[in-house]
C-alpha positions as CSV (number, residue, x, y, z in Angstrom):
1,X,2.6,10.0,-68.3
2,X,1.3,8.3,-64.9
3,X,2.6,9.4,-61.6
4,X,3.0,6.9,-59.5
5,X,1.9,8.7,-55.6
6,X,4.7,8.9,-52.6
7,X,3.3,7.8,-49.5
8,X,2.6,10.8,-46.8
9,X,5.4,10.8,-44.5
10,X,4.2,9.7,-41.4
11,X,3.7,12.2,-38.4
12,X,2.6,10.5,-35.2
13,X,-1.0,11.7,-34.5
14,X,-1.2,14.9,-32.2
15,X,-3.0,14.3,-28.6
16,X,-6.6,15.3,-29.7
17,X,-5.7,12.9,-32.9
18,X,-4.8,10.2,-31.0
19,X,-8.0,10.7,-28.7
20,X,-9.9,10.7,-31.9
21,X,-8.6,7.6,-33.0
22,X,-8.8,5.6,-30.2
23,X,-12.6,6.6,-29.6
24,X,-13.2,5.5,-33.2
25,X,-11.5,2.2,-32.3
26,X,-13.2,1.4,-29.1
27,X,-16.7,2.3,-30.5
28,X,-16.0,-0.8,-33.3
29,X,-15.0,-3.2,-29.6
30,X,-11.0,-2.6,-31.1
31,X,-8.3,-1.6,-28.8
32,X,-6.3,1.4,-29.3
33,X,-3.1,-0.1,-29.2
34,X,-0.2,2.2,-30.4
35,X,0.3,0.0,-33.5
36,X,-3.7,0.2,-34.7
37,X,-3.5,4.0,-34.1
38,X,-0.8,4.8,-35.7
39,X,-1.6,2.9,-39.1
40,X,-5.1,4.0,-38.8
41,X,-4.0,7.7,-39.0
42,X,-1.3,6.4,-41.5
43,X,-4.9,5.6,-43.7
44,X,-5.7,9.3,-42.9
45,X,-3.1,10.9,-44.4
46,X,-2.0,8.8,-47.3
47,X,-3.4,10.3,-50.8
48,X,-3.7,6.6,-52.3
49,X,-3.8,3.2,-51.2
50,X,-1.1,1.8,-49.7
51,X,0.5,-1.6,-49.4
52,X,0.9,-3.2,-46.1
53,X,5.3,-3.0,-46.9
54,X,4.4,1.2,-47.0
55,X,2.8,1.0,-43.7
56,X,5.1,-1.4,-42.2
57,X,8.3,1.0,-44.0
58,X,6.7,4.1,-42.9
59,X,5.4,3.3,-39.2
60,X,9.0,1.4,-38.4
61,X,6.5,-1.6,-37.4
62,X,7.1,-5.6,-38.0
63,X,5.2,-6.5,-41.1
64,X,3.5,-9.2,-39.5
65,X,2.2,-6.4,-37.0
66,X,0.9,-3.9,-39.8
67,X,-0.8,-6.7,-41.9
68,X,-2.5,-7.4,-38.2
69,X,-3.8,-3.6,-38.1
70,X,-4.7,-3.7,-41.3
71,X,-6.7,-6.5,-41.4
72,X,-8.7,-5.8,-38.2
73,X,-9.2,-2.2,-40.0
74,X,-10.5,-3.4,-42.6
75,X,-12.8,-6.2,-41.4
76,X,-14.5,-3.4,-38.9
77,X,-15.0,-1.3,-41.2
78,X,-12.5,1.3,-40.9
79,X,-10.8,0.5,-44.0
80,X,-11.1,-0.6,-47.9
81,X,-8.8,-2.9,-49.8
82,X,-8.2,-2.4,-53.3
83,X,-5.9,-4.9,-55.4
84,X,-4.0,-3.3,-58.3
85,X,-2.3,-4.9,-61.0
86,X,-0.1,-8.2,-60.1
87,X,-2.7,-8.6,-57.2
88,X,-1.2,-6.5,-55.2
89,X,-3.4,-5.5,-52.2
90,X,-3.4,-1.7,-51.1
91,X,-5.5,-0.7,-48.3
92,X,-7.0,2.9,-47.9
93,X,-8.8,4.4,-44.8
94,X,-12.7,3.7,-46.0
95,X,-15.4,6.5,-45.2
96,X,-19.0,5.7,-45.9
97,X,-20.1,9.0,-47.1
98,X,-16.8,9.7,-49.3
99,X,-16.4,8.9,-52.9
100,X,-14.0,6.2,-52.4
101,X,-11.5,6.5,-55.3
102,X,-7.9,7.7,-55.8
103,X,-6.8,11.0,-55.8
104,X,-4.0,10.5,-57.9
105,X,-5.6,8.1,-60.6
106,X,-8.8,7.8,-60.4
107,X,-9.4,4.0,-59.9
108,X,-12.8,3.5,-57.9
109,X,-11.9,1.3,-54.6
110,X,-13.5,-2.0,-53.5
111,X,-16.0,-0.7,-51.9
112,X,-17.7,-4.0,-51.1
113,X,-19.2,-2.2,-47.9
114,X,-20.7,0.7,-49.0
């Protein structure tokens, strides 16, 4: 039987957290903007990949807006994509020195920058 993950219900980031976060941003030239933040520690938390709907669901943010933080994510770095079946595309926070693979299933990520 395969269980499907639940996304991590989303706590905003404490203050040292969101310090964190934005420091991480600025040293890849992003800016911490509440949105970026938020969906970056989203990626922190979340046991599997997620979908950009999950993000967009979970943070209460426009989808247009989460596909935005996702995608500036993942082209600096800070996050992995991964496409399932159907193509759908699931992005998961991407650390260099992690094995990047699921918890819940064991699918190796994309992992086209390690």
């Amino acid at each position: 039987m395969h269980v499907t993950p639940t996304p991590a219900a989303f706590t905003s980031p404490t203050d040292d957290e969101r310090i964190q976060l934005a420091t991480l941003l600025n040293t890849v030239d992003l800016r911490a903007t509440t949105p970026r933040i938020n969906v970056l520690h989203f990626l922190n938390i979340a046991d599997a990949p997620v979908t950009a709907v999950t993000v967009s669901h979970c943070l209460d943010l426009p989808l247009s807006t989460a596909y935005r933080a996702l995608t500036a994510l993942e082209v600096n770095n800070l996050a992995g994509v991964t496409f399932g079946r159907s193509e759908v595309t699931r992005w998961f926070r991407f650390l260099p020195n992690k094995p990047q693979h699921c918890q819940s299933c064991g699918q190796s990520f994309y992992t086209e920058y390690a």
